[in-house]
C-alpha positions as CSV (number, residue, x, y, z in Angstrom):
1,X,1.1,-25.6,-14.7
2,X,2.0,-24.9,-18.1
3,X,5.8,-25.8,-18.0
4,X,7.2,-23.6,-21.4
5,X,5.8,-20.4,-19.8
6,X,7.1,-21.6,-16.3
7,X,10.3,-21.9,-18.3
8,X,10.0,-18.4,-19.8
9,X,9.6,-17.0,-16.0
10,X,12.1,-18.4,-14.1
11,X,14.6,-17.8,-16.6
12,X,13.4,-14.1,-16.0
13,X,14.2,-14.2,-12.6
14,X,17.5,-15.9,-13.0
15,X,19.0,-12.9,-15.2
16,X,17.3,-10.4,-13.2
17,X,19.0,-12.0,-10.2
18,X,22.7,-12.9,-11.8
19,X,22.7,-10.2,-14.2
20,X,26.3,-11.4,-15.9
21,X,27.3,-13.5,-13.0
22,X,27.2,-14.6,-9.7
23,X,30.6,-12.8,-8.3
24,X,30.2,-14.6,-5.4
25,X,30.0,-17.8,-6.0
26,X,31.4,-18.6,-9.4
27,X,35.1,-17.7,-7.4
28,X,34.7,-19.5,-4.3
29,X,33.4,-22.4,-5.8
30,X,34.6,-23.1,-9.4
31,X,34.5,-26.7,-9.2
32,X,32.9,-27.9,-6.1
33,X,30.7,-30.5,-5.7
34,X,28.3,-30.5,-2.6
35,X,25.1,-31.3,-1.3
36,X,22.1,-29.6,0.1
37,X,18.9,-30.0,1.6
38,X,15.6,-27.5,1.5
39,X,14.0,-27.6,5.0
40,X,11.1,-26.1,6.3
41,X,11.5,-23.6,9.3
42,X,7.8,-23.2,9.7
43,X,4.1,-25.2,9.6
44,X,2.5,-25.0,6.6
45,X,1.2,-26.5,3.3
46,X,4.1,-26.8,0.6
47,X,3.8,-25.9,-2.9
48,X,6.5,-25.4,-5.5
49,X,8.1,-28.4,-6.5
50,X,8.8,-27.3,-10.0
51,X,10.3,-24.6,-9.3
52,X,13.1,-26.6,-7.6
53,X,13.3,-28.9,-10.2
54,X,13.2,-26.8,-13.4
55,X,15.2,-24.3,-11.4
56,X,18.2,-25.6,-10.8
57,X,17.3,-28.1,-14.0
58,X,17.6,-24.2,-16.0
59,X,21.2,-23.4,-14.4
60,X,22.7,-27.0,-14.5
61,X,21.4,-29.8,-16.1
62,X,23.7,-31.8,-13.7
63,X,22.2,-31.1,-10.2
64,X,20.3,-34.1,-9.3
65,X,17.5,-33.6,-7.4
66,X,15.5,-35.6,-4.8
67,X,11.8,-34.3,-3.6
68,X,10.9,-36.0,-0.1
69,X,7.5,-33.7,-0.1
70,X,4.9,-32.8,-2.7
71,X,2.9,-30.3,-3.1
72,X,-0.4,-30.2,-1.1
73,X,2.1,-31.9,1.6
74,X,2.0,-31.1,5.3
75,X,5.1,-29.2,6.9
76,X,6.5,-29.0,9.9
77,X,9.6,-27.3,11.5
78,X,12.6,-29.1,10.6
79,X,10.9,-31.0,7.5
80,X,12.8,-32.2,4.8
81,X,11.4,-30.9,1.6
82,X,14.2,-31.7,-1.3
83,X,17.8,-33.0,-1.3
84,X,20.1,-31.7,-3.9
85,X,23.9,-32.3,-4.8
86,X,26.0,-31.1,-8.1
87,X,28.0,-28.0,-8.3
88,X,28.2,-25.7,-5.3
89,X,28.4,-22.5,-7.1
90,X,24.8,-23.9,-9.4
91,X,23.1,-24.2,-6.3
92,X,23.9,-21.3,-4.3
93,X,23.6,-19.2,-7.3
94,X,20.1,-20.4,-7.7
95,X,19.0,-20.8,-4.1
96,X,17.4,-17.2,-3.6
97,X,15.2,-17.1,-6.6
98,X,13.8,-21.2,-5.9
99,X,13.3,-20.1,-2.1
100,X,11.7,-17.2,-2.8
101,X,9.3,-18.5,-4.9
102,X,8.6,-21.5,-2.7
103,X,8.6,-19.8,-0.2
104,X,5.7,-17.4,-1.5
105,X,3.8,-20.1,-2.8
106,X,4.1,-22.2,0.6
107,X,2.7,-19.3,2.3
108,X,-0.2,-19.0,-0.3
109,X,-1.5,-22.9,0.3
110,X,-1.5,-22.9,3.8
111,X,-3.9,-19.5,3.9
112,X,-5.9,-21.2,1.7
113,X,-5.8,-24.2,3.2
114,X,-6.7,-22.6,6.7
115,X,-9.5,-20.6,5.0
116,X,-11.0,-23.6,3.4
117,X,-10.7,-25.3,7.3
118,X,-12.3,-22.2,8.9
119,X,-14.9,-22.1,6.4
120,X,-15.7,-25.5,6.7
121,X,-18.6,-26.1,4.2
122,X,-17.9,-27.9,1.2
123,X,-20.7,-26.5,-0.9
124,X,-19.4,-23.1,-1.4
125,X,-16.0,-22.9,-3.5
126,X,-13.1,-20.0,-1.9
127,X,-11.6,-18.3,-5.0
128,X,-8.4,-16.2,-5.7
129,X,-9.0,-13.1,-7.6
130,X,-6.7,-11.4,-9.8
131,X,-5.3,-9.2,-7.1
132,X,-1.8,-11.3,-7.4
133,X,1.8,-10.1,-7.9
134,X,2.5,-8.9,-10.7
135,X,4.3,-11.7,-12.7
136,X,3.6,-14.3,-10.8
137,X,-0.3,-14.8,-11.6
138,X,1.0,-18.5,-12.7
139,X,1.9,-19.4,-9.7
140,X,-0.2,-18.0,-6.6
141,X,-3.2,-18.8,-8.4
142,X,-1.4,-22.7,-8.8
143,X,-1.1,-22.2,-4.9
144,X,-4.5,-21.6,-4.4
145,X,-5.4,-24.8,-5.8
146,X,-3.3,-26.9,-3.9
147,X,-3.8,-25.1,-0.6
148,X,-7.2,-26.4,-1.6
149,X,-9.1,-23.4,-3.3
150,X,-10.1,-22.9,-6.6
151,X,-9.5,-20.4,-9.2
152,X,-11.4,-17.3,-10.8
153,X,-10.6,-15.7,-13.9
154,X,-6.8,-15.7,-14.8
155,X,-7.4,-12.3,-16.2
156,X,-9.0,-10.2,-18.4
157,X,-9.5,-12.1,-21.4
158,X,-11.1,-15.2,-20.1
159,X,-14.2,-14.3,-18.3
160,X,-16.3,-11.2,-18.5
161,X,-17.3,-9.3,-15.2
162,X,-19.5,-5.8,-14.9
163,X,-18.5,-4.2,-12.1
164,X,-19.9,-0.5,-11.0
165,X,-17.8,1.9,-13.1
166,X,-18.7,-0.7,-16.1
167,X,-22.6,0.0,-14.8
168,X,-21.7,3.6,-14.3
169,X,-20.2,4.2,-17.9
170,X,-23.1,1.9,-20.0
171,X,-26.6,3.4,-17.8
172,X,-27.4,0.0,-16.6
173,X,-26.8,-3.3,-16.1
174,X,-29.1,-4.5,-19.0
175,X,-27.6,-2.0,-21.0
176,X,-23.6,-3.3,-20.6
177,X,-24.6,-7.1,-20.2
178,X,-26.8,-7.0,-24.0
179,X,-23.5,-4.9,-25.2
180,X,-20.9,-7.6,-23.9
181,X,-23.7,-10.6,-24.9
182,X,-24.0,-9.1,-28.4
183,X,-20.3,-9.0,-28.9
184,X,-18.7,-12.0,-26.7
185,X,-18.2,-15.4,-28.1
186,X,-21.3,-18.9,-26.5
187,X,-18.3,-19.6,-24.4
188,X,-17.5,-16.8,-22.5
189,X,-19.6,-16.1,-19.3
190,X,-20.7,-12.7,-18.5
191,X,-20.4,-12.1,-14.4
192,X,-22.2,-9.2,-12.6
193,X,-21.4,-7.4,-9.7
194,X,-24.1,-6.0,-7.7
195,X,-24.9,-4.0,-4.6
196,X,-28.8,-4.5,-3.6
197,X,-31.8,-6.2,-4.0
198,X,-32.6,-3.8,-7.5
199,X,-29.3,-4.6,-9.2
200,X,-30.1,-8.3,-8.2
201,X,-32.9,-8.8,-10.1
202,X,-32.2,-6.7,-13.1
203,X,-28.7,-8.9,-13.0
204,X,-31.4,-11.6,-13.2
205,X,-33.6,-10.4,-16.0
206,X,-30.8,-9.3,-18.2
207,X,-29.5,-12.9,-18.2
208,X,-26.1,-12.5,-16.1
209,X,-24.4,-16.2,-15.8
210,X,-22.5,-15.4,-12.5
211,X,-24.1,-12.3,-10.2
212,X,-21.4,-11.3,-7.5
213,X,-22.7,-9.7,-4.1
214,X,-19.9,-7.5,-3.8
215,X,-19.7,-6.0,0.2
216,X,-22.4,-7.8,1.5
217,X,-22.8,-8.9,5.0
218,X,-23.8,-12.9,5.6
219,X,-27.6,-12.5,6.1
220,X,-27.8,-10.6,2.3
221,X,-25.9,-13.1,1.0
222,X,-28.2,-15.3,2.0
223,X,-31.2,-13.5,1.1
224,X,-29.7,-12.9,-2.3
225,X,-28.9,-16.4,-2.8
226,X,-32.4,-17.6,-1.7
227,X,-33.6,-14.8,-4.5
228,X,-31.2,-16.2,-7.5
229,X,-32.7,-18.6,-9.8
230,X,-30.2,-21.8,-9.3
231,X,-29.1,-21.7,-12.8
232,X,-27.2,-19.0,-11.8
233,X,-23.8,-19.0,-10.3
234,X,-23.7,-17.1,-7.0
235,X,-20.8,-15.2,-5.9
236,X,-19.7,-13.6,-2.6
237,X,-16.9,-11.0,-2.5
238,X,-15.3,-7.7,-0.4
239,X,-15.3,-7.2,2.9
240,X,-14.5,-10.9,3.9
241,X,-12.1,-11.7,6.5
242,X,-10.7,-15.5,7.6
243,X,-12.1,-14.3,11.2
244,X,-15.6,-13.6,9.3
245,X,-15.7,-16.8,6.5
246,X,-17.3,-19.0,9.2
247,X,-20.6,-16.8,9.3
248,X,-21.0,-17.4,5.7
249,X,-21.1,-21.0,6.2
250,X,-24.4,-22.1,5.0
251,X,-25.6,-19.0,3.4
252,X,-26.3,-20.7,-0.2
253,X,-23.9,-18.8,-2.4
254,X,-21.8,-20.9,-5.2
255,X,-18.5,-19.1,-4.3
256,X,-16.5,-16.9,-2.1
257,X,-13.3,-14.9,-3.5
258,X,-11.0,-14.0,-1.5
259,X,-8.4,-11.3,-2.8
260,X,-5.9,-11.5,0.2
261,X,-5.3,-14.8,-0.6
262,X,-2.6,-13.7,-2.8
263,X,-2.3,-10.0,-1.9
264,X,-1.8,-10.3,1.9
265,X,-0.1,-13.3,1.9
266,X,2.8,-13.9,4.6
267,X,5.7,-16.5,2.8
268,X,6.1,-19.5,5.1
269,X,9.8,-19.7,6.5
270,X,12.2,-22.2,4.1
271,X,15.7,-22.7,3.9
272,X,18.1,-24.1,2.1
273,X,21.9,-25.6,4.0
274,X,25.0,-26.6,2.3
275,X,27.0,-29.7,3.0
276,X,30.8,-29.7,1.7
């Protein structure tokens, strides 16, 4: 995780959260000293470390903190994730924005980490998409990782991908991938979505590096896979469920992604207590 632009956000959720002040506890608690402990209140996978430590790090350099779980660790009801003690108003003025964010990013590795169990096939890689929350691309995609998936594009300017209104616009896929080949730089890999057996092997022939079978039921994926030379990442995407991801065990394809990872995500339950 790339810690000046984890910096850069969580000091944008701070002043969107205290605005000028926290009214609340900057007058109860001037000067108090306490200590605190983040628990879990759920089963899960945690993630967010960081953001406990450079959060409270960001609104007092003071608070000391002490993590008794790390990220990729199992949780349990009642689990101990970090203790904490410095100045009560610090930490209670912080504790929304950490647990929030923890709390997301909890819930994101332990889908993951169930989907990847479900799936149970070690030669096809489940992938995020970039269907994440606005803001916090960072860090659900950094969730997906440790819950145990693996990442696709972080956006727009790092991979290239033709989907059908791309098709649409250019006449063919030949057409848009010699346009985007012509003008993209040897590093960059071109990704093609298609829909049938047609678009399949003119993905081929127009020399697509990654070929996407977008809403494809499990016995075309396979087909397709079967028909895709093997220098050519395989992709499966749309339509796939963490009830379904066990029929596409074994099908061949390279990679599944998996936009509810991130966009249908439910935040595992975390807390934080106070001790005066």
């Amino acid at each position: 995780m790339e810690r000046l632009q984890l910096k850069r956000m969580l000091e944008d959720f701070f002043t969107e959260d205290i605005g000028n002040g926290d009214l609340t506890s900057s007058l109860i608690f001037e000067d108090q000293v306490c200590e605190a402990i983040i628990h879990s209140k759920g089963s899960g996978i945690f993630a967010g470390s960081d953001m406990i430590r450079e959060g409270f790090a960001l609104l007092n350099a003071d608070i000391e903190v002490e993590m008794c779980r790390r990220d990729g660790d199992a949780l349990a009801p009642g689990t101990v994730i970090a203790e904490l003690k410095g100045s009560a108003a610090s930490l209670l003025t912080g504790e929304r924005v950490v647990l929030n964010l923890i709390q997301r990013m909890s819930g994101i590795a332990t889908l993951t980490r169930e989907c990847v169990t479900r799936l149970n096939d070690s030669s096809i890689r489940l992938c995020d998409t970039r269907k994440t929350t606005p803001g916090l691309r960072m860090l659900e995609k950094y969730a997906v990782r440790i819950g145990g998936g693996h990442n696709h594009r972080f956006g727009l300017y790092d991979g290239i991908m033709i989907k059908d209104n791309h098709i649409a616009a250019c006449g063919s896929i030949r057409e848009a991938v010699a346009k985007v080949r012509g003008a993209a730089g040897h590093m960059v890999k071109i990704e093609v979505e298609i829909e049938d057996e047609g678009q399949l092997r003119e993905a081929i022939e127009a020399g697509a590096d990654v070929i996407m079978f977008d809403n494809c039921p499990p016995d075309t994926v396979c087909k397709f896979a079967a028909l895709t030379p093997p220098h050519i990442v395989t992709e499966a995407s749309g339509g796939i469920t963490p009830d379904s991801l066990p029929l596409f065990r074994g099908t061949g394809v390279n990679c599944i992604s998996l936009g509810f990872l991130t966009h249908s995500v439910q935040s595992l339950d975390i807390s934080m207590d106070v001790k005066i």
